[in-house]
N, C-alpha and C positions, 0 to 999 in steps of 0.2 A: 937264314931263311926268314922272311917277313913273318913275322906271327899274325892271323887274323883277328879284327880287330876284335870279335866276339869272344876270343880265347882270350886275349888280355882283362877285358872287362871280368871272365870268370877267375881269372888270376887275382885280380885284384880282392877279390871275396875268401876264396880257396888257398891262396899264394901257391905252396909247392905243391902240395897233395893231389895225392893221384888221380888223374884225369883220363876217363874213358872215352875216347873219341873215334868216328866214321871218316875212314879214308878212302879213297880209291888210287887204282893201280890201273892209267892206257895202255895196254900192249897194243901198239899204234903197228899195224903192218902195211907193205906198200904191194901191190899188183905184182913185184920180185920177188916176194918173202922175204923182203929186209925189214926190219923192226927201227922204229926213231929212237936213237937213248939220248938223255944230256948227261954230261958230269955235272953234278952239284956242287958250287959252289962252297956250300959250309964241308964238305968231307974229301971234294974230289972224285967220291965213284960215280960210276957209270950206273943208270938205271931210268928203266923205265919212265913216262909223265907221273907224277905222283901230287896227290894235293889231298887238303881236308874238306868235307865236305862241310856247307855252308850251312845254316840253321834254317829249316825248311828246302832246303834246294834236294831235287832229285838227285841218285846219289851218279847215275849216267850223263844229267848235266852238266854234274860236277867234271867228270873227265873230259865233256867238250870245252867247257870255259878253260878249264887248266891245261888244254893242247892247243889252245890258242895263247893263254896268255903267258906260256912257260917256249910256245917253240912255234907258234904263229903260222898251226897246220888246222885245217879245219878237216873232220871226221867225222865218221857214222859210226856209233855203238852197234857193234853186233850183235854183244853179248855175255852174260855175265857170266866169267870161266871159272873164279874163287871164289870162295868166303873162309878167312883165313883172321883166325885171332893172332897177332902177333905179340911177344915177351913184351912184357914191362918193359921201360926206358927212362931214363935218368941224363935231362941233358946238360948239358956247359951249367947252366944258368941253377941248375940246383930242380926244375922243374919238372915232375916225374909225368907219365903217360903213356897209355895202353890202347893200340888201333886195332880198329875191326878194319883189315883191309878189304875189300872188294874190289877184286881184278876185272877188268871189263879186256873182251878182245874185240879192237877195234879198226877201223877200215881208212886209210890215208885217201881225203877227199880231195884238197887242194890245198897251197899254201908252199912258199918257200920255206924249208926246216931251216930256222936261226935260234942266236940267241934271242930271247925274246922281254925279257924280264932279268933280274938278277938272281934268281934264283939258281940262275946256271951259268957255266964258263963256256958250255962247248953245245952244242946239237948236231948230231949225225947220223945218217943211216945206218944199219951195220946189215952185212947177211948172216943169217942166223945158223950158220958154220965157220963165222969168223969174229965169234962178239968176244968184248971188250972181259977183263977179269972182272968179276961181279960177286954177289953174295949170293949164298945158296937161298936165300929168303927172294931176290929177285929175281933169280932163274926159276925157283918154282913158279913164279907169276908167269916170267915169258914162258915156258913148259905149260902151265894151265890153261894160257889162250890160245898159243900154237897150237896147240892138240884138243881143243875147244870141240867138245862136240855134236854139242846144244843142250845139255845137263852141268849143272856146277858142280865142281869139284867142292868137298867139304870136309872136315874132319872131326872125327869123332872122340881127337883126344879126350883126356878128361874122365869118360865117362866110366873108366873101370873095363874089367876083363869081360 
């Protein structure tokens, strides 16, 4: 996965240390209630558009630019379904980091689903009675926008009994 280029620059200061970052999560649905997923390239699974968000960029923008430039579909944000802290992470490179994901469920506007970028090997529709093997972490996304009700879903871990 390309690193952006703002994260390397804080690398370069920071080197591995833990890095708290804003990500979003499209749960891209089509007029069928098929969902778009790609496989990723650096792992192979199946999931959702995913990206970091940019330094000032709204974080709903973010899921339109990275549905265009990850699978070359243009969408409508509906609406925010999570806000989910996810575990700590440790990757290849030695470099650690902890995402505040924000799931958006979103509307298939236009666009042929491709690959679109190299972030991914594959883009496909799926109907969401036949999707692909995935992580419990990404099925809660698709689960949180699927069933999107116009209130965010959020969690209270943490905060004791």
């Amino acid at each position: 996965m390309p690193t952006p280029e703002f994260v390397v620059q804080i690398r370069q200061k920071i080197g591995h240390d833990p890095l708290w970052m804003p990500g979003v999560t499209a749960v891209i649905l089509d007029d069928d209630r098929r969902i778009l997923l790609c496989r990723r390239s650096d792992n192979g699974a199946w999931t959702p558009i995913t990206g970091i968000v940019d330094p000032g960029e709204e974080p709903a923008v973010t899921a339109i630019r990275e549905a265009e430039e990850e699978a070359g579909v243009e969408i409508r944000v509906e609406g925010l379904a999570s806000v989910k802290a996810c575990p700590p992470q440790t990757f290849p490179n030695g470099d650690q980091a902890q995402f505040l994901d924000l799931t958006f469920r979103c509307r298939y506007v236009a666009g042929a689903a491709r690959v679109n970028d190299e972030e991914s090997t594959d883009v496909r529709w799926f109907h969401l009675d036949d999707l692909p093997e995935m992580s419990d972490r990404m099925l809660y996304r698709i689960r949180s926008a699927v069933e999107f009700t116009g209130a965010a879903e959020f969690s209270l871990d943490g905060l004791g009994d």
